[in-house]
C-alpha beads as a LAMMPS data file, in Angstrom:
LAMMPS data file: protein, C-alpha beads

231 atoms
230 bonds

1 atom types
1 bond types

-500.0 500.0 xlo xhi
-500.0 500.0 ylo yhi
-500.0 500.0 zlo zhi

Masses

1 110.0

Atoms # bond

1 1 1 0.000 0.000 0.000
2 1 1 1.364 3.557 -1.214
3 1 1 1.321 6.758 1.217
4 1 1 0.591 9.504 -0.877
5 1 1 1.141 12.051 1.967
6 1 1 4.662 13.344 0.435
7 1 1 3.683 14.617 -2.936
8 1 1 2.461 17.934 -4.071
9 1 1 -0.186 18.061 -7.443
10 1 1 -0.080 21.094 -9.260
11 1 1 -2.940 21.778 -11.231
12 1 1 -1.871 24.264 -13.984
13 1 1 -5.001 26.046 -15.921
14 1 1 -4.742 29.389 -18.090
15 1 1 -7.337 32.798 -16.986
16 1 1 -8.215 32.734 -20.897
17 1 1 -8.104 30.008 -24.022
18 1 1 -8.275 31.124 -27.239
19 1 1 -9.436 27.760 -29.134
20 1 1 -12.109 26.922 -27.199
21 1 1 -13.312 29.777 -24.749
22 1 1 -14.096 29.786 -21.402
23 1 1 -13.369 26.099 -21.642
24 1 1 -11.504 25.624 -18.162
25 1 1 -14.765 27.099 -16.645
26 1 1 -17.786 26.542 -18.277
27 1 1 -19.612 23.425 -17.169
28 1 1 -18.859 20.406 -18.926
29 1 1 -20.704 17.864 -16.558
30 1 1 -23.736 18.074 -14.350
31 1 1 -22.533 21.482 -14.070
32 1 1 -18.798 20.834 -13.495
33 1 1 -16.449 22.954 -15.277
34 1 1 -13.296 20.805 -15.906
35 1 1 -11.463 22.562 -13.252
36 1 1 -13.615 21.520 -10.297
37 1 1 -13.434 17.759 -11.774
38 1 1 -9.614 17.774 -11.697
39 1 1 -9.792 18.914 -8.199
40 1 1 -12.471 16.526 -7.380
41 1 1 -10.243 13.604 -8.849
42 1 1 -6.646 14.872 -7.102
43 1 1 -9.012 14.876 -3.752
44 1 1 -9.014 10.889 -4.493
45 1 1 -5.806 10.711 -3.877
46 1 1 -4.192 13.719 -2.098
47 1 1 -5.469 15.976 0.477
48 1 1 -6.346 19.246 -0.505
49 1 1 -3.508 20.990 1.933
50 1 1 -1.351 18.936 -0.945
51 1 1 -2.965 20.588 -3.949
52 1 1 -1.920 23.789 -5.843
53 1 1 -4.337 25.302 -8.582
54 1 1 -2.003 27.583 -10.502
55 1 1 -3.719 30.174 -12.544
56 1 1 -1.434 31.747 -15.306
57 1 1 -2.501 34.338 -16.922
58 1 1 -1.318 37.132 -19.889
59 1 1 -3.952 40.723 -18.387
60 1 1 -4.759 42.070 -15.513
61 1 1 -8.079 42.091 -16.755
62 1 1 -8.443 38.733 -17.639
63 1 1 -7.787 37.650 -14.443
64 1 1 -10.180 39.902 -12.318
65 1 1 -12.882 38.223 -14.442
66 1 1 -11.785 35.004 -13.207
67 1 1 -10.749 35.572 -9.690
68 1 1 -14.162 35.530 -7.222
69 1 1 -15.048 32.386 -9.600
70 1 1 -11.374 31.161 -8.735
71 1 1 -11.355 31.659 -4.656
72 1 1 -15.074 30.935 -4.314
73 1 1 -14.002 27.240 -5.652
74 1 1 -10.668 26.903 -3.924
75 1 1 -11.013 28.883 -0.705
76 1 1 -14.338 26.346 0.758
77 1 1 -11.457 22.959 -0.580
78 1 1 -9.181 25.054 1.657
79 1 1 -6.949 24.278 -1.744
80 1 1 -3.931 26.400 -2.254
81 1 1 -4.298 28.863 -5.509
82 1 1 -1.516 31.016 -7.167
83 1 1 -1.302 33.451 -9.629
84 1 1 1.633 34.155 -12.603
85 1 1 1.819 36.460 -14.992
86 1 1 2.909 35.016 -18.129
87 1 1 5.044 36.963 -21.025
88 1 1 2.728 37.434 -24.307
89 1 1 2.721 33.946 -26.182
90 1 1 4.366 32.153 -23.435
91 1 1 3.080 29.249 -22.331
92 1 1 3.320 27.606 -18.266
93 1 1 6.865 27.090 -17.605
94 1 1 6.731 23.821 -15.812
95 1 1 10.098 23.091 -14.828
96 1 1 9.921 26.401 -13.105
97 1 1 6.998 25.570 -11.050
98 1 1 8.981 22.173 -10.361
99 1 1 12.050 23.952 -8.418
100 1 1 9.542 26.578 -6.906
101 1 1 7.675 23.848 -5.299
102 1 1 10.716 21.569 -4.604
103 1 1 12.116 24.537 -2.759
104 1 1 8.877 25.789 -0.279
105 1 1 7.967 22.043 0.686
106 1 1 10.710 19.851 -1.113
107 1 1 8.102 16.824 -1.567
108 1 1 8.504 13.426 -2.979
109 1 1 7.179 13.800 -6.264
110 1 1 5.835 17.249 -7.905
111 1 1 2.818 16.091 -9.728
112 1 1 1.490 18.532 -12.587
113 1 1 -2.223 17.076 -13.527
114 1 1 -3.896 18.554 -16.450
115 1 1 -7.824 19.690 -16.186
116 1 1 -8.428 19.422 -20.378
117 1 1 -8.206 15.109 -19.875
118 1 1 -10.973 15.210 -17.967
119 1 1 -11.293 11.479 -18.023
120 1 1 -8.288 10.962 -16.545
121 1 1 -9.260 10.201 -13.204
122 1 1 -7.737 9.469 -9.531
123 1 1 -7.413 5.959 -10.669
124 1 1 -5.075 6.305 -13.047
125 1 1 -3.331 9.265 -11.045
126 1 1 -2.500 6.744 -8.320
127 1 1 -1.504 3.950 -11.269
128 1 1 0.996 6.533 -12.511
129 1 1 2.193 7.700 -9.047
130 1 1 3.076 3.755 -8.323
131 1 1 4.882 3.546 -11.494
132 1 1 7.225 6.028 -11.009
133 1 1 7.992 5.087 -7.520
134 1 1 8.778 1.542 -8.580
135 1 1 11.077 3.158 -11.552
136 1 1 14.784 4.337 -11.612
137 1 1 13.378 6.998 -13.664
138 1 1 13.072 10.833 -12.598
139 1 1 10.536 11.921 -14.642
140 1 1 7.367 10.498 -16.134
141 1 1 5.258 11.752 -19.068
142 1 1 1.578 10.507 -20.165
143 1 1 2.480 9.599 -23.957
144 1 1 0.748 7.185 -26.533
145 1 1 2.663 4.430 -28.049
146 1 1 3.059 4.573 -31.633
147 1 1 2.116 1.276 -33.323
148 1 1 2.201 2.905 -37.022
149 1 1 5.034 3.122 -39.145
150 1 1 6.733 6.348 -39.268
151 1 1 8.969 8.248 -41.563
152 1 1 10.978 11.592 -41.204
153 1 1 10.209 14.227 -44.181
154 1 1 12.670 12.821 -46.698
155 1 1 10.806 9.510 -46.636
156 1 1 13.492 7.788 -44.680
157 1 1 11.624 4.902 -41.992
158 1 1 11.987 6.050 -38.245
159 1 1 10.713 2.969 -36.695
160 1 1 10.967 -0.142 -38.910
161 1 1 13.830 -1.287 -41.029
162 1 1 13.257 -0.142 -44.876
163 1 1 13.645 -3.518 -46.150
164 1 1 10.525 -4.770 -44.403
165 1 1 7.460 -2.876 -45.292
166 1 1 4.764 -5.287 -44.591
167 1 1 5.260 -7.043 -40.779
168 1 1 8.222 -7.143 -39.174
169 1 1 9.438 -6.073 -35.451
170 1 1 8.875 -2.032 -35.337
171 1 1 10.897 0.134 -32.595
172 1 1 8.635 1.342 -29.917
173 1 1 8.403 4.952 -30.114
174 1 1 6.136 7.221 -28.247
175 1 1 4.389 10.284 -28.713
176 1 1 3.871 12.810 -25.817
177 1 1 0.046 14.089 -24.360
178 1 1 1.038 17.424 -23.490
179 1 1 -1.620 17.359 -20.912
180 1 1 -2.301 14.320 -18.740
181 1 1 0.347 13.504 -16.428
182 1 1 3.596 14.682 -15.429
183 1 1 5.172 13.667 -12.261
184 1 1 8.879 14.955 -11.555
185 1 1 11.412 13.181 -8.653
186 1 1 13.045 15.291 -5.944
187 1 1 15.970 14.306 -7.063
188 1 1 15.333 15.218 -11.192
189 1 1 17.725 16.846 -13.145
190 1 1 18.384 18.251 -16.610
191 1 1 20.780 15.318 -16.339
192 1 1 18.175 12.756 -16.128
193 1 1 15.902 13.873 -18.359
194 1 1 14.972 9.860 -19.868
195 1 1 11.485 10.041 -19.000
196 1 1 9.367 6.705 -17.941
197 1 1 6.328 7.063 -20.517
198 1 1 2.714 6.060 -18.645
199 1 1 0.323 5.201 -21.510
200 1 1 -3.507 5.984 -20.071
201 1 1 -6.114 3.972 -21.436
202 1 1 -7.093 5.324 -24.678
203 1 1 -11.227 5.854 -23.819
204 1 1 -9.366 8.292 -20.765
205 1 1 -7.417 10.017 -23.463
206 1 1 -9.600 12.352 -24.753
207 1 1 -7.823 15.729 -24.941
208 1 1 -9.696 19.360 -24.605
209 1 1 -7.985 21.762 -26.175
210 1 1 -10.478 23.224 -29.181
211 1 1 -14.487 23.149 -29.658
212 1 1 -14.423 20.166 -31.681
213 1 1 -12.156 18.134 -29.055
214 1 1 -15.637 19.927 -26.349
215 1 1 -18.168 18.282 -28.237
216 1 1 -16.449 15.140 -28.990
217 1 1 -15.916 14.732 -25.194
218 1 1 -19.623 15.452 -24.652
219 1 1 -20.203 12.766 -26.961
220 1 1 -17.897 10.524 -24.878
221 1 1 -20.354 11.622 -21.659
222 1 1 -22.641 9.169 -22.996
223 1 1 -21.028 6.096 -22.163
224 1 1 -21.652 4.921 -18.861
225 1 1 -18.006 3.701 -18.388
226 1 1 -16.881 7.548 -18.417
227 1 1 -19.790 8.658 -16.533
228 1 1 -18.777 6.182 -13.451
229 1 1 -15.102 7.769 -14.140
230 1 1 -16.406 11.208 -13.281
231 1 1 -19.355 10.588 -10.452

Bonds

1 1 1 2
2 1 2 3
3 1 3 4
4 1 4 5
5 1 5 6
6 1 6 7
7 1 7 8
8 1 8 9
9 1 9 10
10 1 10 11
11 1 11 12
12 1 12 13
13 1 13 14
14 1 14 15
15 1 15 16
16 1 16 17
17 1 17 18
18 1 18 19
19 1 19 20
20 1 20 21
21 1 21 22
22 1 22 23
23 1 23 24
24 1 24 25
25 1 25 26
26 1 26 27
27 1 27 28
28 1 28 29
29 1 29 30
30 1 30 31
31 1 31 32
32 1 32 33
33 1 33 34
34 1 34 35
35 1 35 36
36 1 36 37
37 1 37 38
38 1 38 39
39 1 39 40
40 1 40 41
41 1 41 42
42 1 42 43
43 1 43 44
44 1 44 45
45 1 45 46
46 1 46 47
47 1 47 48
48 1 48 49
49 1 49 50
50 1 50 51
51 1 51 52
52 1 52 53
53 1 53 54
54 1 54 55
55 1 55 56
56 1 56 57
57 1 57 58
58 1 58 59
59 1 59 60
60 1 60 61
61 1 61 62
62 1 62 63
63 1 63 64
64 1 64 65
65 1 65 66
66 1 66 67
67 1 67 68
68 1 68 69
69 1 69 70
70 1 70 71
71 1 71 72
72 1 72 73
73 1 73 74
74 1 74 75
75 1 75 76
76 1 76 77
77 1 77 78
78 1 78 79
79 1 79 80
80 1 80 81
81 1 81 82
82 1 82 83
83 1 83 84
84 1 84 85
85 1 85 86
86 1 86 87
87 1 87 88
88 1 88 89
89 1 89 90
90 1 90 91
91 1 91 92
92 1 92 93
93 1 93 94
94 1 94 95
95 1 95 96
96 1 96 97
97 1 97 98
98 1 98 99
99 1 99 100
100 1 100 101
101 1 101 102
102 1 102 103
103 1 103 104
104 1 104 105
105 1 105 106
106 1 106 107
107 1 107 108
108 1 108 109
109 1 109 110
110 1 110 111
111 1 111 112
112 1 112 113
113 1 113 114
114 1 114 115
115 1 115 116
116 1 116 117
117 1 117 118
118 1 118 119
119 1 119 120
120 1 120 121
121 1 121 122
122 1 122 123
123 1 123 124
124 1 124 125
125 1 125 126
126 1 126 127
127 1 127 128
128 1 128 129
129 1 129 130
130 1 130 131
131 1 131 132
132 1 132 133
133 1 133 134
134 1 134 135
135 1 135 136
136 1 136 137
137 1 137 138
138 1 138 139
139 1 139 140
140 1 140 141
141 1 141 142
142 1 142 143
143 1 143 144
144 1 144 145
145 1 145 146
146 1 146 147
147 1 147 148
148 1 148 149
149 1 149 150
150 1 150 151
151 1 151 152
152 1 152 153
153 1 153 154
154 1 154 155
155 1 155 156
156 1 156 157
157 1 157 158
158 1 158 159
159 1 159 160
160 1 160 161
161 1 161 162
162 1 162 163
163 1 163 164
164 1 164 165
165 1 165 166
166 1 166 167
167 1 167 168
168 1 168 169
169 1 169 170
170 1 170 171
171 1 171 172
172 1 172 173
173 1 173 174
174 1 174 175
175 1 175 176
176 1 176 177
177 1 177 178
178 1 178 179
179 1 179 180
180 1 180 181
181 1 181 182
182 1 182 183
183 1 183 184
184 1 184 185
185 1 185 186
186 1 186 187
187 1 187 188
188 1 188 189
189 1 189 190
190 1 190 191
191 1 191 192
192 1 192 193
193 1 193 194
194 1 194 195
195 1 195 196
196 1 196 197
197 1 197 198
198 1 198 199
199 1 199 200
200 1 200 201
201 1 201 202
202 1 202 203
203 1 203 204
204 1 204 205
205 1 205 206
206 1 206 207
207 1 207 208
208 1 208 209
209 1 209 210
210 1 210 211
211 1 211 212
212 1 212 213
213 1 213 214
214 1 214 215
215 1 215 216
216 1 216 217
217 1 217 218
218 1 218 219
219 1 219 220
220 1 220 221
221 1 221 222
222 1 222 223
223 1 223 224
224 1 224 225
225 1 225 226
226 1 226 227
227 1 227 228
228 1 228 229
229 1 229 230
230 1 230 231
């Protein structure tokens, strides 16, 4: 049995999104926005003393909309919140977040856990939490393994020898969620940077990030196996 009691989860979210608006705080089930369900599903596994919402944002005025919303939602959770101004077109620096939070509380693990994979629930938080712990590895990412055949842009094969088209033993290669999962050892650094790849189950994978990716996860909603994930 795991203690879960040294680990800090950082839940990063953005004041504004361009591609799909308002999408971190509109509801997106029984009138959860996808904020309050990431908190609800970190709760499963972590106190909320151990949780972090971090709230970046690029205008002051951007985030006055947003902040009564914000501390009426965190403040009741007694959930930590933060605030960062971000540089036009930057995005979250999360390796920055890492060493501020390794230096205040120096935890275990620094766990960043993404609100637009909504699906992704405190199950497979704790299955990727266990994973790490039982790895050499300092750093684990949520990726997808690649089971197609893949070439660079001169046509030359990436993953499979070019003598064997059809069958044949292809070299695992894996392709990054940028949202998801990201937990990052103590002891990480820039030096140990060969991350242990988790691969989530692929009806969890759904990733918000534009309208269309909205409605196809509301079309997901209708499966009962998702709807258990998020009660």
């Amino acid at each position: 049995m795991y203690d879960y009691s040294d680990v800090k989860v950082v839940i990063p979210i953005k004041a504004i999104s361009t591609r799909c608006p308002e999408k971190n705080f509109k509801p997106f089930y029984q009138e959860m926005s996808l904020t309050e369900i990431k908190i609800k599903q970190a709760l499963q596994v972590v106190s909320a003393e151990q949780i972090t919402l971090f709230v970046g944002y690029y205008s002051d005025g951007e985030l006055e909309k947003k902040r009564d919303w914000l501390f009426n939602l965190c403040s009741p959770l007694k959930i930590n919140i933060e605030f960062r101004k971000l540089k036009p077109n930057k995005d979250i620096i999360f390796f920055n977040i890492f060493h501020q939070i390794k230096k205040k509380f120096n935890p275990e693990l620094t766990i960043f856990y993404f609100v637009t994979m909504p699906f992704l629930d405190g199950l497979e938080l704790k299955n990727a939490i266990n994973e790490i712990r039982d790895s050499s590895r300092k750093l684990l990412l949520s990726a997808y393994h690649i089971e197609s055949q893949v070439f660079d842009i001169n046509g030359v094969p990436q993953n499979f020898s070019k003598f064997r088209l059809r069958g044949g033993q292809m070299l695992k290669q894996y392709q990054v969620v940028k949202a998801g999962i990201m937990i990052i050892k103590n002891s990480f650094s820039t030096f140990s940077l060969k991350p242990l790849f988790y691969n989530p189950p692929l009806l969890k994978s759904v990733d918000i990030n534009s309208v269309s990716d909205w409605n196809i996860a509301q079309q997901y909603l209708q499966l009962p196996e998702i709807r258990k994930v998020l009660d």
